[in-house]
N, C-alpha and C positions, 0 to 999 in steps of 0.2 A: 217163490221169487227166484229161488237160487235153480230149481230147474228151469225157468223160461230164459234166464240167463245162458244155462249149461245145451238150451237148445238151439239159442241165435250160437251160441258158439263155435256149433258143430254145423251149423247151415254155413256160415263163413266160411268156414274151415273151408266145406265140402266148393261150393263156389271158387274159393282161390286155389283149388285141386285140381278143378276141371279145366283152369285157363292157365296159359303160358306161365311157367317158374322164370324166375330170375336169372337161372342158369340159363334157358333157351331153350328146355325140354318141354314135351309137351306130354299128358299120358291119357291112354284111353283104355277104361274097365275092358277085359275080356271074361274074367271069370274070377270069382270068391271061392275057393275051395271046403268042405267041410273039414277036409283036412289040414283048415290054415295054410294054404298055400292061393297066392293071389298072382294071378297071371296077366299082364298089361301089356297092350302097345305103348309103345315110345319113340319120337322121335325127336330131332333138335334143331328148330326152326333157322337155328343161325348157321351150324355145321353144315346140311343138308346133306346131301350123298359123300361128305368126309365125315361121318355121326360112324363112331368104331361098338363096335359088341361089349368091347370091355366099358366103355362112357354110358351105355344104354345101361348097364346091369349097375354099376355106381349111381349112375340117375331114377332108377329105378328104387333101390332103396332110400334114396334120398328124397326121394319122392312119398316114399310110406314114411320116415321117420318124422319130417317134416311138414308135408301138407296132406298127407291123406289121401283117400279114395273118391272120388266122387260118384255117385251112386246115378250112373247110367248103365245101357245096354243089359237092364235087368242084375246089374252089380247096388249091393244095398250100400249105401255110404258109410266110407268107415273114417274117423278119424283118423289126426297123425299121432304115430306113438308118443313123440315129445307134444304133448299138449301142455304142459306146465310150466314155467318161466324159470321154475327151479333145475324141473327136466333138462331143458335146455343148455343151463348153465353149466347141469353135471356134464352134457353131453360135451359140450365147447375141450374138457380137458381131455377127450379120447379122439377129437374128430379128424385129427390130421394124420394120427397114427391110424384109426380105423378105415380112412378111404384112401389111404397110402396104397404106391402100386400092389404091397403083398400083405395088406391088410388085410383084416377079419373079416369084412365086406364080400369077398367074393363065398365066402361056405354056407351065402342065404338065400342065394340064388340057381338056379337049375333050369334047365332047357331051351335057353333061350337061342331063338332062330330070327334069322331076318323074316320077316311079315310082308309075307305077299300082298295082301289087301290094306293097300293104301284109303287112309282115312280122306274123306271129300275136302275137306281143309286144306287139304297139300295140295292136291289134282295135277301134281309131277309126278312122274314114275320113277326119276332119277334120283329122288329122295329115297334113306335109309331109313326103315320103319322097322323096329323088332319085337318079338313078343318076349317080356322076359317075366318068369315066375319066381315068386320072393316066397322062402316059409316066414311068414310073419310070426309064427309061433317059437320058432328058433331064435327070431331077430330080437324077440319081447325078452324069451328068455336069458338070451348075452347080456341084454342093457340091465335088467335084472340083478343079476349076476357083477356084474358092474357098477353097480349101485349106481345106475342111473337115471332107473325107475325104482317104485317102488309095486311091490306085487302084486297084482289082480285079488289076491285070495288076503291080503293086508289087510285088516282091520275089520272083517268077516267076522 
C-alpha cells in the first residue's frame, strides 16, 4: 500500500513539474547527466523577453528543489528533493538567505546560455528561453549538510 501511495506521489509530482510554477517559470527536460548534472530549458511566461540569466538559474533550482523533473524528451522523471513536509519546513529557515542575491544558490549551477530553440508553447522569438544545468548532486549534498534532508545512504 505504501508504495502505490509513494507512486501516485511522484506521478503528481512529475505532472505539477511539467506545467506552469506559481512563479511564472515554465521548464522543459534537455538532459539527466550520469554525472548528476541535469540540464533544462526555462522560461517565464509572465517576464517574457525581460526573464534575466541570473532569475532563470534561481528558477531553475527552484524548480528541482520543489517540483521535480518531469520525465519527457527522453529525461526519466525525477522527483523534487524537498519531498517531505518535514523537508520542507527545515528548508523554510534557510530559503531567503539561500536565494538571496549572493546566496549559495548560485555554486549549483554552470553553463547556462540563452536557448536558441524556442519551445512550440511560446511560438514568439522575442521571448527568453535559457538552458541552465544544475549539479543536483551537490545541491543534495548542501541540504544534507544542512540538515535539511536526511541522507540517501540513512537508514541502509
Amino acid at each position: 500500500m505504501k508504495f502505490k501511495a509513494f507512486i501516485i506521489i511522484i506521478i503528481l509530482f512529475n505532472i505539477c513539474a511539467s506545467f506552469q510554477s506559481a512563479n511564472g517559470y515554465q521548464t522543459e527536460c534537455v538532459n539527466i547527466g550520469i554525472d548528476s548534472y541535469v540540464t533544462i530549458k526555462i522560461w517565464d511566461v509572465q517576464k517574457g523577453p525581460k526573464y534575466t540569466l541570473q532569475q532563470a538559474q534561481k528558477d531553475a533550482i527552484h524548480s528541482i528543489i520543489f517540483s521535480g523533473i518531469s520525465g519527457n524528451n527522453g529525461c526519466i522523471a525525477q522527483p523534487p528533493i524537498l519531498n517531505k513536509k518535514e523537508d520542507l519546513e527545515n528548508f523554510q529557515n534557510i530559503e531567503k538567505s539561500f536565494f538571496d542575491q549572493k546566496g549559495m544558490w548560485s555554486i549549483f549551477t554552470k553553463g547556462s546560455a540563452t536557448e536558441t530553440t524556442i519551445p512550440s508553447s511560446i511560438g514568439s522569438k522575442n521571448w527568453k528561453v535559457y538552458q541552465v544545468t544544475v549539479s543536483t548532486k551537490e545541491l543534495r549534498k548542501y541540504l544534507e549538510e544542512q540538515k535539511i534532508i536526511k541522507s540517501m545512504s540513512n537508514g541502509f
